[in-house]
BALOBA-1460 file (C-alpha; in Angstrom, 3 decimals):
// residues 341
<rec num="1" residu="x" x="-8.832" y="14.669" z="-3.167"/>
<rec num="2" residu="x" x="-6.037" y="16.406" z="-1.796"/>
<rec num="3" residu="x" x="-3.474" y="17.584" z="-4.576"/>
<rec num="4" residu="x" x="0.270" y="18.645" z="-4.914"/>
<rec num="5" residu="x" x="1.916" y="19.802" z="-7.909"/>
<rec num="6" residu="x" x="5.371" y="20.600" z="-8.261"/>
<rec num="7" residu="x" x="7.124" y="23.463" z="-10.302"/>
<rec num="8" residu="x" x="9.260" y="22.962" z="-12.601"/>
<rec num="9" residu="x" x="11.450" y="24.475" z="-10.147"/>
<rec num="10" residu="x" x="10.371" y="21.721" z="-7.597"/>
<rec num="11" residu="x" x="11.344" y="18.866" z="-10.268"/>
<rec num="12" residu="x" x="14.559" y="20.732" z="-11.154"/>
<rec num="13" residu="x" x="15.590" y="20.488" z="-7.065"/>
<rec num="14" residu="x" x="14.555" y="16.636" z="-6.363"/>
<rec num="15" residu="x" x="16.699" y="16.098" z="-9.618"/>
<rec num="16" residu="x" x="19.888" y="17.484" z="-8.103"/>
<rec num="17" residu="x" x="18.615" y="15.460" z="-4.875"/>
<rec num="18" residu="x" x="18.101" y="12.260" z="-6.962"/>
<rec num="19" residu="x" x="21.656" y="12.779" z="-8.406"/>
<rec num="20" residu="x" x="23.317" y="12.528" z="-5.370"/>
<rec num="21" residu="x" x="21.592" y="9.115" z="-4.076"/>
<rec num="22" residu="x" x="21.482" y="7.470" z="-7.275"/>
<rec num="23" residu="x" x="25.456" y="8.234" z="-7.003"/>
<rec num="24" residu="x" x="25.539" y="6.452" z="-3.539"/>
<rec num="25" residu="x" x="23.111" y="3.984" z="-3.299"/>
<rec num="26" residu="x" x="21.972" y="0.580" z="-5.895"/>
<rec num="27" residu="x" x="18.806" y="0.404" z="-4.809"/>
<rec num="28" residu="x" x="15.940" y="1.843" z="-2.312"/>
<rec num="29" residu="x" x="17.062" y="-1.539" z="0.348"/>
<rec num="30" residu="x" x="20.054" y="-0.074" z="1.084"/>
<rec num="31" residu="x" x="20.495" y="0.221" z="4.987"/>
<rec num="32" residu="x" x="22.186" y="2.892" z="5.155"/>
<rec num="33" residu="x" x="19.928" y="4.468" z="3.308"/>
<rec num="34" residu="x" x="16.656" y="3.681" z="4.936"/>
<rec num="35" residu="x" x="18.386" y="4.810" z="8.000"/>
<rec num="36" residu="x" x="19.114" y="8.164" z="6.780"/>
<rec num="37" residu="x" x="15.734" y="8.558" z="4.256"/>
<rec num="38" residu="x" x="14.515" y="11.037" z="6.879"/>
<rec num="39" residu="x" x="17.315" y="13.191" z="6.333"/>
<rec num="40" residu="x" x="17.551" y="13.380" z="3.062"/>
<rec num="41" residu="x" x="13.833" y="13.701" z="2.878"/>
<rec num="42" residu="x" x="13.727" y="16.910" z="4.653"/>
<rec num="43" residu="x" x="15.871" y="18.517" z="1.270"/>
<rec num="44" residu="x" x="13.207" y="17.579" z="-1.121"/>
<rec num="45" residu="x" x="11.207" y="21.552" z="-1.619"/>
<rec num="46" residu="x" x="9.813" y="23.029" z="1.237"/>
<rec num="47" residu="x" x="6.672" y="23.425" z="-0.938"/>
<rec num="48" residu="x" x="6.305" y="19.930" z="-1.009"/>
<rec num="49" residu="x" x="7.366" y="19.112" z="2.250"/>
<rec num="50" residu="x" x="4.386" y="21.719" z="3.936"/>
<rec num="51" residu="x" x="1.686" y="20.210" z="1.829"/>
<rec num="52" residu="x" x="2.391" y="16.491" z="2.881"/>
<rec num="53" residu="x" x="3.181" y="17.639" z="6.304"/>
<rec num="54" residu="x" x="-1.000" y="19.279" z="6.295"/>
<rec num="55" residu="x" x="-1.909" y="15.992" z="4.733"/>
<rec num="56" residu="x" x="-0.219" y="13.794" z="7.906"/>
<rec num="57" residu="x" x="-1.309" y="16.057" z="10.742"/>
<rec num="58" residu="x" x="-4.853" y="18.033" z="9.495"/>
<rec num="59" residu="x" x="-6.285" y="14.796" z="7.501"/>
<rec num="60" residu="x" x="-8.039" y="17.292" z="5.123"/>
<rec num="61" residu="x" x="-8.679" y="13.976" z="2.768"/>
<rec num="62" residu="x" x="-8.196" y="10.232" z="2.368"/>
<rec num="63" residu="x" x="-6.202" y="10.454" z="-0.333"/>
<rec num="64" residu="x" x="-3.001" y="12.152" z="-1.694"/>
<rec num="65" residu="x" x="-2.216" y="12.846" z="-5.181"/>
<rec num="66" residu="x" x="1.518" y="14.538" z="-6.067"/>
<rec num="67" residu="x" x="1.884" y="15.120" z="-9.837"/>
<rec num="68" residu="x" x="4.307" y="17.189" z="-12.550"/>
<rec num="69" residu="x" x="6.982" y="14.322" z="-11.805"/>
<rec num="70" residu="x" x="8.102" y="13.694" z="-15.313"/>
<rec num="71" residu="x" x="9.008" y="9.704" z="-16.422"/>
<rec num="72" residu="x" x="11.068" y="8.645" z="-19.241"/>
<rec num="73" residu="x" x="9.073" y="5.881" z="-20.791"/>
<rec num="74" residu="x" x="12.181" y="5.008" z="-22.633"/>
<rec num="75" residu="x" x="14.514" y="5.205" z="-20.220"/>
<rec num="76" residu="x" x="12.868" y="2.822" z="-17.227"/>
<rec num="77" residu="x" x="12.373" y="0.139" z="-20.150"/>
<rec num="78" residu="x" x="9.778" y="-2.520" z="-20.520"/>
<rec num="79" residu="x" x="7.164" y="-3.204" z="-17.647"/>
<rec num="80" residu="x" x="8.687" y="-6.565" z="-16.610"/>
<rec num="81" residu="x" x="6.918" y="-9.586" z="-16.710"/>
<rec num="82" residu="x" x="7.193" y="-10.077" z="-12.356"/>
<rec num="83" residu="x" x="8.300" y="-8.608" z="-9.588"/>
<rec num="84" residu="x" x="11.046" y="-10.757" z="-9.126"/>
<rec num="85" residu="x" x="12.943" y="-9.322" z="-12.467"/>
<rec num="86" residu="x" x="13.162" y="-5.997" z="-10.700"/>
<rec num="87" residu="x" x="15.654" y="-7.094" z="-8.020"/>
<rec num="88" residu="x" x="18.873" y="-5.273" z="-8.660"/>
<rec num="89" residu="x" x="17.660" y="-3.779" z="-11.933"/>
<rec num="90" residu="x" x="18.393" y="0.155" z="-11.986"/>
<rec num="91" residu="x" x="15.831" y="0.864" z="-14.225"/>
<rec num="92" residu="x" x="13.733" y="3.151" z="-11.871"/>
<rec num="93" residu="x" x="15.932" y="3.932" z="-9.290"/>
<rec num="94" residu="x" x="15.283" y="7.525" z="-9.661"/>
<rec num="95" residu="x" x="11.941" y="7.167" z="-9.569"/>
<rec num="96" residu="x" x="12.217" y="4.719" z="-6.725"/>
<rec num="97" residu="x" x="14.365" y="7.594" z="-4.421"/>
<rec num="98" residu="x" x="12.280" y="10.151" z="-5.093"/>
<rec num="99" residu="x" x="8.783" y="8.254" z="-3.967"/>
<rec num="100" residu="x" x="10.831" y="6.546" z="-0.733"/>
<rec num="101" residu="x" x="11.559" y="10.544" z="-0.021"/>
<rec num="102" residu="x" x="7.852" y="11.549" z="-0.262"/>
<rec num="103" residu="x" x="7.121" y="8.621" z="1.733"/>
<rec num="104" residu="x" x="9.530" y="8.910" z="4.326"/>
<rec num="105" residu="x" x="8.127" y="12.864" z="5.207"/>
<rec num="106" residu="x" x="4.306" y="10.802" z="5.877"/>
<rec num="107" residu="x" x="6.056" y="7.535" z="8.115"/>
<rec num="108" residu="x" x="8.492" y="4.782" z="7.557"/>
<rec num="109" residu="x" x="8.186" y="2.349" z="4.589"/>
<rec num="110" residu="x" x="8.046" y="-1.075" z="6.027"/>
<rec num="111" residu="x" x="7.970" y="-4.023" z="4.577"/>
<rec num="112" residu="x" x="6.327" y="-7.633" z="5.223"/>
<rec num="113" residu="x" x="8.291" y="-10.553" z="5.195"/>
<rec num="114" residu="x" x="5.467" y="-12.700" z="3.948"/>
<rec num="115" residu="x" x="5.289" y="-10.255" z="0.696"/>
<rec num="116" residu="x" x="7.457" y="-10.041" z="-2.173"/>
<rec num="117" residu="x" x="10.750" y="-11.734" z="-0.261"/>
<rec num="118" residu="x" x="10.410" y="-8.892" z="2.338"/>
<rec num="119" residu="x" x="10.923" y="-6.033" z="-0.232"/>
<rec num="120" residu="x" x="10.537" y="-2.425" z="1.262"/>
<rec num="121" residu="x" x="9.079" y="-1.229" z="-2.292"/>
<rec num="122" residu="x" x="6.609" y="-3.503" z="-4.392"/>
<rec num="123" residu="x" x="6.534" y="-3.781" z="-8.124"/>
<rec num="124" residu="x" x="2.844" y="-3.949" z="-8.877"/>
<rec num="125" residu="x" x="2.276" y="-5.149" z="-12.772"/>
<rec num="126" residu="x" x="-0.164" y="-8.153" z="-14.292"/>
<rec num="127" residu="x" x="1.784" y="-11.199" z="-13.556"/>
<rec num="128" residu="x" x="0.263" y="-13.872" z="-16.209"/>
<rec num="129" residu="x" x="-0.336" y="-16.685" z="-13.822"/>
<rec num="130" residu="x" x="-1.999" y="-14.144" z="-11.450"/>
<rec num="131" residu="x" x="-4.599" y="-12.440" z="-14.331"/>
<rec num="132" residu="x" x="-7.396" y="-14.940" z="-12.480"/>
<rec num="133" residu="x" x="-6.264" y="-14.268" z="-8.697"/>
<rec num="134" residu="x" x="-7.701" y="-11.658" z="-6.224"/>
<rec num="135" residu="x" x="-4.084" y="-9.985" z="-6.138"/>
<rec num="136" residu="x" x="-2.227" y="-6.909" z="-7.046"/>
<rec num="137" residu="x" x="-0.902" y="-8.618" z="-9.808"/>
<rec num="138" residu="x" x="-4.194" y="-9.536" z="-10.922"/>
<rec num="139" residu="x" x="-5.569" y="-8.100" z="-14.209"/>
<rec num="140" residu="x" x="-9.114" y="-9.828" z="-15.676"/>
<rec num="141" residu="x" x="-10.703" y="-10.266" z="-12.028"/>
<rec num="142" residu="x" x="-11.640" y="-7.157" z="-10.195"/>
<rec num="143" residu="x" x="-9.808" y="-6.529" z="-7.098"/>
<rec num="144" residu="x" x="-12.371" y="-5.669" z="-5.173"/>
<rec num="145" residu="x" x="-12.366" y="-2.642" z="-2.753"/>
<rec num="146" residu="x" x="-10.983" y="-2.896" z="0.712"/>
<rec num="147" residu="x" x="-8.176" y="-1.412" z="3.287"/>
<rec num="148" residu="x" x="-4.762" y="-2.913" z="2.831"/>
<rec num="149" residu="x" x="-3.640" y="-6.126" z="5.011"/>
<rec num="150" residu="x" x="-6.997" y="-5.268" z="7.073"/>
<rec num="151" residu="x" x="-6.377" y="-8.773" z="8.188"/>
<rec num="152" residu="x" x="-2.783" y="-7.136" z="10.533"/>
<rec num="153" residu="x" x="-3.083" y="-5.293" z="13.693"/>
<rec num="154" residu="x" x="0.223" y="-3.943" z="12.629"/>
<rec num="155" residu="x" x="-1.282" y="-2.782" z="9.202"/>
<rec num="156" residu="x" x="0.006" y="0.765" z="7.317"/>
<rec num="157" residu="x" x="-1.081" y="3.560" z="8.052"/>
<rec num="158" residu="x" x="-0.863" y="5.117" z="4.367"/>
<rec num="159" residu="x" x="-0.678" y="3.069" z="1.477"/>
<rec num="160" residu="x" x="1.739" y="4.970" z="-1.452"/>
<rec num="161" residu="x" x="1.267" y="3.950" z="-5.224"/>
<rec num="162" residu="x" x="3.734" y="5.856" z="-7.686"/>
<rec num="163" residu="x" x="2.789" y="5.098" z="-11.700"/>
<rec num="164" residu="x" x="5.449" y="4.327" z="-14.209"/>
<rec num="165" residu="x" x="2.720" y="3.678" z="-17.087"/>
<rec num="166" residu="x" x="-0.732" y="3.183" z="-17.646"/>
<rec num="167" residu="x" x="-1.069" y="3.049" z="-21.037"/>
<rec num="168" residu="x" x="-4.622" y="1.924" z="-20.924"/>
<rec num="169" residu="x" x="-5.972" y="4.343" z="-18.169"/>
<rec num="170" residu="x" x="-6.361" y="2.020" z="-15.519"/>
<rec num="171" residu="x" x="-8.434" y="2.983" z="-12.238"/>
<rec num="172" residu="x" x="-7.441" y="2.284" z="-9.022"/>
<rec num="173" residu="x" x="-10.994" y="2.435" z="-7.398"/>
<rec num="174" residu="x" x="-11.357" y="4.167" z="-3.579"/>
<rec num="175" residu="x" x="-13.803" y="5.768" z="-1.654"/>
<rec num="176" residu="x" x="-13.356" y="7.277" z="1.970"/>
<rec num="177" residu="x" x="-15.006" y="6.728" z="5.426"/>
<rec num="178" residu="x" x="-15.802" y="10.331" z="5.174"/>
<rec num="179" residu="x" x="-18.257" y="9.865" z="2.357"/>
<rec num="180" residu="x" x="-20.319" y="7.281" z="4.249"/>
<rec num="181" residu="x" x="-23.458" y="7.570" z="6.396"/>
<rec num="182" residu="x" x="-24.364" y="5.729" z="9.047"/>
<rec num="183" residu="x" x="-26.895" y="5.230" z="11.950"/>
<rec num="184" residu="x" x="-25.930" y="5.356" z="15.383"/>
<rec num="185" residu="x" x="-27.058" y="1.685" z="15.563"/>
<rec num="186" residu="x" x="-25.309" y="0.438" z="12.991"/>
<rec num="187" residu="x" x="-21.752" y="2.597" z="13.533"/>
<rec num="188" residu="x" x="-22.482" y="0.967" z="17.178"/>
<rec num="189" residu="x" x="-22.277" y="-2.533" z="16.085"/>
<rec num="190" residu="x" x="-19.330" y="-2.155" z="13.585"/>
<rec num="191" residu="x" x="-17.105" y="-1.017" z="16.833"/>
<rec num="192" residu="x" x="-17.288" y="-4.690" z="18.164"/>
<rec num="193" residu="x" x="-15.100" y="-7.189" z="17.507"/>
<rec num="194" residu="x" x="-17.059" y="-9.239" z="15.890"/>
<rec num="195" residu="x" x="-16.539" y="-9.609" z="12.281"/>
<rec num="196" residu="x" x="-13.955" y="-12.673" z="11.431"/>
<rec num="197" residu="x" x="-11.304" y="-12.427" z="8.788"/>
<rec num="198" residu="x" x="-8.941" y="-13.636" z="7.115"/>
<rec num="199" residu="x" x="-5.548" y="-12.787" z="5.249"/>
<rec num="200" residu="x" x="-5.391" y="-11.664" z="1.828"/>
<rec num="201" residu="x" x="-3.840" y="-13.879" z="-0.757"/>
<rec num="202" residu="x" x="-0.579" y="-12.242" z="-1.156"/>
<rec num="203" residu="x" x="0.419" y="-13.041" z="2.091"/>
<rec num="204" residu="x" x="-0.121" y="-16.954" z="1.428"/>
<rec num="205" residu="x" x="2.653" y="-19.630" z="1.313"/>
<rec num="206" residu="x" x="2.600" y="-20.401" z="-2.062"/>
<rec num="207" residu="x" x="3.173" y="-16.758" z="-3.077"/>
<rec num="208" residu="x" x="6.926" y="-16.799" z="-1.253"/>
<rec num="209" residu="x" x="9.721" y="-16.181" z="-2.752"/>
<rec num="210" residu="x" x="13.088" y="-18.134" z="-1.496"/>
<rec num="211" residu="x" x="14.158" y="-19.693" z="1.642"/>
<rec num="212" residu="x" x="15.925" y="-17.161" z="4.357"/>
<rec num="213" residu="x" x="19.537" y="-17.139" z="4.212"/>
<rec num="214" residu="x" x="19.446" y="-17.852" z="8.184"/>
<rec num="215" residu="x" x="17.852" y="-19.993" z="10.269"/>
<rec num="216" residu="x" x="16.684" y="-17.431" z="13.015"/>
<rec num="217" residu="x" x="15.520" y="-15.222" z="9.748"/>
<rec num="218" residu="x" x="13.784" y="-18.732" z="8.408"/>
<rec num="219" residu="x" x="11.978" y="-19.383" z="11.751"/>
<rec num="220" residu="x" x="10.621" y="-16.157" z="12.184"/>
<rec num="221" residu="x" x="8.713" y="-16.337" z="8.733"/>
<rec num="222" residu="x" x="7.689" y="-19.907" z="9.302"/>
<rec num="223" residu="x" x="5.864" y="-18.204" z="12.071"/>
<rec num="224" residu="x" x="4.190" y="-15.931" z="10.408"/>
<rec num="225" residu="x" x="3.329" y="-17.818" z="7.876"/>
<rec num="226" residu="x" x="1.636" y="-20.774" z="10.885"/>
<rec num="227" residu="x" x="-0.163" y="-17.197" z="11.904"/>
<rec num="228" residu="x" x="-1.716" y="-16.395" z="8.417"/>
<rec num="229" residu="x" x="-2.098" y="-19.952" z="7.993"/>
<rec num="230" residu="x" x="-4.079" y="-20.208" z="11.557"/>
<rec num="231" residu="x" x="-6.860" y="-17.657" z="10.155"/>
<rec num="232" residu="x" x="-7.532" y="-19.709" z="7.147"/>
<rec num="233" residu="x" x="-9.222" y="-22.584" z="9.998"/>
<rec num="234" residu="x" x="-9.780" y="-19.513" z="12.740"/>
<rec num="235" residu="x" x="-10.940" y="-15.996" z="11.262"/>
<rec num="236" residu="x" x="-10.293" y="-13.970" z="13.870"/>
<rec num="237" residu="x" x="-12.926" y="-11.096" z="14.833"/>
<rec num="238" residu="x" x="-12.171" y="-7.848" z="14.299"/>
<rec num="239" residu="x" x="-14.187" y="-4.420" z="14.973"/>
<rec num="240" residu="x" x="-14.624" y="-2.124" z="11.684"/>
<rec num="241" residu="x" x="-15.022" y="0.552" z="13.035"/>
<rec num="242" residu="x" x="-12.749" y="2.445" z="15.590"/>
<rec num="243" residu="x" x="-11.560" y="5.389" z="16.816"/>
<rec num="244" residu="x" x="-13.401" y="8.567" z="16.929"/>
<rec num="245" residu="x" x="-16.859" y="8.516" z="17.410"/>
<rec num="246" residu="x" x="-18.223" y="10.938" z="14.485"/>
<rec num="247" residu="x" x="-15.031" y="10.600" z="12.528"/>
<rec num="248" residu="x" x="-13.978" y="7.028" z="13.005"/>
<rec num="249" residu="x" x="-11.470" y="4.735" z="11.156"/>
<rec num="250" residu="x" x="-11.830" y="1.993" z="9.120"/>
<rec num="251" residu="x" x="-10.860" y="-1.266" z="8.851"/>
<rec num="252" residu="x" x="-12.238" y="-3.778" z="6.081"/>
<rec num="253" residu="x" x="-11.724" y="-6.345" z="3.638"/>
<rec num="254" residu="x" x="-15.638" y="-8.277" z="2.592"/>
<rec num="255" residu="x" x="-13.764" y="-10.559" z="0.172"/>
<rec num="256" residu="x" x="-11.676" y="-12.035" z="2.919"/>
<rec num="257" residu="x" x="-14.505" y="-12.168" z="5.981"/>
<rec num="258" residu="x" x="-16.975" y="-14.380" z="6.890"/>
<rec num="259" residu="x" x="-20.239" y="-13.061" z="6.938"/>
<rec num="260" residu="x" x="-20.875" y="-12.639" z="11.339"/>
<rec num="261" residu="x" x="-23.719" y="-15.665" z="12.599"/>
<rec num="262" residu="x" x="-25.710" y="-13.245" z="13.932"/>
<rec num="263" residu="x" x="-28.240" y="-11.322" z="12.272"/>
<rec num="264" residu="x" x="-27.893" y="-7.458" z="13.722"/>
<rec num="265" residu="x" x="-23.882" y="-7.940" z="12.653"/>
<rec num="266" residu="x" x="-24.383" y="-9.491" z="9.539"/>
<rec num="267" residu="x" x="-27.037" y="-6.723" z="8.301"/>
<rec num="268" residu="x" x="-24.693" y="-4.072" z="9.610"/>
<rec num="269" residu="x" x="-22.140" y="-5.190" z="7.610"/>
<rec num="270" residu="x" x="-24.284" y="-5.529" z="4.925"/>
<rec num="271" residu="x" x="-25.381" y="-2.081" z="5.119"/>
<rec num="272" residu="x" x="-21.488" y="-0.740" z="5.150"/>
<rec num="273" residu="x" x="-20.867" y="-2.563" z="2.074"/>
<rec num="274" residu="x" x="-23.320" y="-1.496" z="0.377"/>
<rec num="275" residu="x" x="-22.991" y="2.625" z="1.093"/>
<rec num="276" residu="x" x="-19.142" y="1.987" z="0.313"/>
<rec num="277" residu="x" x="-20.112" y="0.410" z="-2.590"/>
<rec num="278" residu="x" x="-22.907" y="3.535" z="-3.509"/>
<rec num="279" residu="x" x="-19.253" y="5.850" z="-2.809"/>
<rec num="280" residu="x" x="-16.927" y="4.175" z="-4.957"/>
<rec num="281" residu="x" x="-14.965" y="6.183" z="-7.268"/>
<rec num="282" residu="x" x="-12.398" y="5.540" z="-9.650"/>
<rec num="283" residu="x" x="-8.701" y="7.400" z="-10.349"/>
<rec num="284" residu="x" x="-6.320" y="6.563" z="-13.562"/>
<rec num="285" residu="x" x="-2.746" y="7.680" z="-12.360"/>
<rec num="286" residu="x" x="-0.796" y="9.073" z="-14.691"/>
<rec num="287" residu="x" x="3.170" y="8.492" z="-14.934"/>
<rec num="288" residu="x" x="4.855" y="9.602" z="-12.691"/>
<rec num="289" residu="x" x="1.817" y="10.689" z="-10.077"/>
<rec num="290" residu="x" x="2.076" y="9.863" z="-6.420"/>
<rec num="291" residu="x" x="-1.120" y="8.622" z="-4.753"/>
<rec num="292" residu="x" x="-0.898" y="8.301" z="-0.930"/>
<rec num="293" residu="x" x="-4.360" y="6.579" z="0.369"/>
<rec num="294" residu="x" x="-4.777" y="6.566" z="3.991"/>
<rec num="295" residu="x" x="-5.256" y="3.370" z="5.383"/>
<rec num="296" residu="x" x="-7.352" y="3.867" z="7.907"/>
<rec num="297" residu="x" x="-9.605" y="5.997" z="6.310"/>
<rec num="298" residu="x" x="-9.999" y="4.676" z="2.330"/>
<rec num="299" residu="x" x="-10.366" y="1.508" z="0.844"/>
<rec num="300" residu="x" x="-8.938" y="1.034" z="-2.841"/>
<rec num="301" residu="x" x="-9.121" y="-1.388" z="-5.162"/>
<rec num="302" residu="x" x="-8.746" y="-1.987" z="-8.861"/>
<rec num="303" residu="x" x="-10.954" y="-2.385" z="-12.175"/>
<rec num="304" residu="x" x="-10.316" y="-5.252" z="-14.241"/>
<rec num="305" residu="x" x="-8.479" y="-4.826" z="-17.624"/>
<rec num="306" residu="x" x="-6.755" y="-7.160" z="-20.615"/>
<rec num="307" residu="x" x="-3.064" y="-7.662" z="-20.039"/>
<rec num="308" residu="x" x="-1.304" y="-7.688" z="-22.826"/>
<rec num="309" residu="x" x="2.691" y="-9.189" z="-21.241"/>
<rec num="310" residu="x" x="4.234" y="-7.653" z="-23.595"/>
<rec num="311" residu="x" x="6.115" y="-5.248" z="-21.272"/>
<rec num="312" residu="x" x="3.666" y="-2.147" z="-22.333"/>
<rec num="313" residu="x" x="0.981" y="-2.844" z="-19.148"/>
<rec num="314" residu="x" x="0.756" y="-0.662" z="-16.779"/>
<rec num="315" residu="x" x="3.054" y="-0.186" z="-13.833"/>
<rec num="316" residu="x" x="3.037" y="0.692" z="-10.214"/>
<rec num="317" residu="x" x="5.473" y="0.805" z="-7.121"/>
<rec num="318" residu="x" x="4.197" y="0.571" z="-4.222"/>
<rec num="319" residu="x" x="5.024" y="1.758" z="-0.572"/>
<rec num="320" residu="x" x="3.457" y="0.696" z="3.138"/>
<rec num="321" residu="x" x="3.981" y="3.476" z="5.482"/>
<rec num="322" residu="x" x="3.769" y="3.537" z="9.231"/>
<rec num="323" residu="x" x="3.935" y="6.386" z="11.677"/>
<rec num="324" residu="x" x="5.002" y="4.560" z="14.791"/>
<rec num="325" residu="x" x="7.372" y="1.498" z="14.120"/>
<rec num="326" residu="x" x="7.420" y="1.020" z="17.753"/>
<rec num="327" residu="x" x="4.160" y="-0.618" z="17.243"/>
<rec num="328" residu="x" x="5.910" y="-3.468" z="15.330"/>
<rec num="329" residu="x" x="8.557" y="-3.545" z="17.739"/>
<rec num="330" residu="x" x="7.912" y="-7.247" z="18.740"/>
<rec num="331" residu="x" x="7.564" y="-8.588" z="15.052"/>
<rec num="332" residu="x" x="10.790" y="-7.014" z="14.007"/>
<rec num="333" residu="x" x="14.272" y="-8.582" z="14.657"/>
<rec num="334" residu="x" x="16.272" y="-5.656" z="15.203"/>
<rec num="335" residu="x" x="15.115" y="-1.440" z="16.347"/>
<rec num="336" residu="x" x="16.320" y="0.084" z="13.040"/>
<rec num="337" residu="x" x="14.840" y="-3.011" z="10.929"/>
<rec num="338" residu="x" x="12.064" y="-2.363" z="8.850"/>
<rec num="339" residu="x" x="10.728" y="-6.151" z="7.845"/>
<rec num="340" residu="x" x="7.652" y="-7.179" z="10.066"/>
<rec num="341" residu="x" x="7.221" y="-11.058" z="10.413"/>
């Protein structure tokens, strides 16, 4: 695992920096200041900003960790009961600037419009009518391992978790492409497009949020929503594997694919599953830690735990980062938009 820790000096700096934007701005959504996060990025410390620039260009590791970012337990109040409660609340907007900053030196945030009303940065807590559900906002099932939205050829490239508690030492689970093994034959096989999947829950039609205030905005997501809707009838086949040919990406999601008809596939995939499985680790983020996983080379999950909802569970936000918008061009209404339908 690749690690940053700040100085005291380093916290001391993105507090000045955190001053000034929480003096500006209500919230992370802000326009104009998603159009100028890049700026102000580049005056978080130089310390910082080398280490996540080797992280982007060198890929020394699939995953990120930035700690010595103190939280006030106090001061961000109770973990709320859903997502929704979180819209407009100031609670965490310091914490919220300063992980869109770290983000914004790896990519751009994006956002989906088919996820939590099209929100740049997720709230992840135990939602009680979710505790049973193969979701982020799951708590008693385990959410099994796998890379995020592996379903979406316009999927992140990293995906950023920041803690504000985890009272109860929760682990998000990963392991990385780098720590599996292979044979020729099977690597071979996994670079074909033929593995069929689906979309993950979150992205379903019963889990949006309000209708679009415009009818062109409105269309667009009953679109994407006919799309996701179209590979619960049609999995579409996707290659796993990809990319370079001894140090190749990944892309994959077993709880949402169809095991392939034929029998070379289906014991290839098998075999994947089972080596990621062997690699499996587990990480309990403490407050105020930064993990960045990269998407295309880690899969991540969660362990099961008790919810309590009684605003002491533990509590994430949560960032999608791309490196080239332009690849989204077509699924986003305007150049300097960041929601992909």
């Amino acid at each position: 695992m690749f690690r940053v820790e700040l100085s005291t000096t380093d916290v001391a700096a993105i507090g000045s920096l955190v001053d000034e934007l929480t003096a500006s701005y209500d919230s992370v959504e802000d326009p104009e200041f998603v159009g100028n996060a890049a700026i102000h990025a580049h005056e978080l410390p130089r310390h910082l900003r080398t280490q996540l620039n080797h992280f982007r260009l060198t890929e020394p590791d699939a995953l990120c960790v930035i700690g010595g970012y103190p939280i006030d337990d106090e001061r961000i109040g109770p973990t709320p009961a859903h997502w929704k409660h979180c819209i407009g609340s100031r609670a965490t907007l310091r914490e919220d600037f300063y992980f869109y900053l770290c983000s914004a030196l790896l990519g751009d945030p994006i956002a989906w419009a088919t996820q939590q009303d099209g929100r740049l940065m997720h709230d992840v807590m135990p939602i009680k009518e979710h505790r049973l559900e193969q979701l982020g906002s799951g708590s008693e099932e385990l959410l099994t391992w796998h890379t995020e939205d592996a379903f979406h050829p316009l999927r992140t490239d990293y995906v950023g978790l920041m803690c504000m508690r985890n009272p109860d030492g929760i682990e998000t689970t990963c392991a990385s492409i780098d720590d599996i093994e292979l044979t020729p034959e099977v690597a071979e096989i996994m670079r074909q497009e033929r593995f069929p999947i689906r979309a993950d829950r979150s992205h379903l039609p019963q889990n949006r949020g309000e209708r679009a205030a415009d009818e062109e905005t409105q269309w667009l997501l009953d679109r994407s929503y006919d799309w996701i809707m179209g590979l619960e009838e049609n999995p579409e086949p996707i290659a796993v594997l990809f990319g370079h040919a001894e140090q190749p990406y990944l892309r994959l999601d077993p709880y949402f694919m169809e095991e392939p008809g034929a029998a070379p596939e289906a014991a290839a995939l098998q075999t994947l599953i089972k080596e990621i499985d062997a690699a499996i680790t587990g990480y309990s983020l403490e407050p105020g830690e930064i993990l960045f996983l990269d998407n295309y080379r880690a899969v991540h999950g969660r362990k099961p735990f008790k919810a309590r909802f009684d605003g002491t569970d533990r509590w994430l936000k949560r960032l999608n980062v791309a490196r080239d918008l332009r690849k989204s061009r077509a699924s986003r209404r305007h150049a300097d938009s960041r929601t992909i339908y």
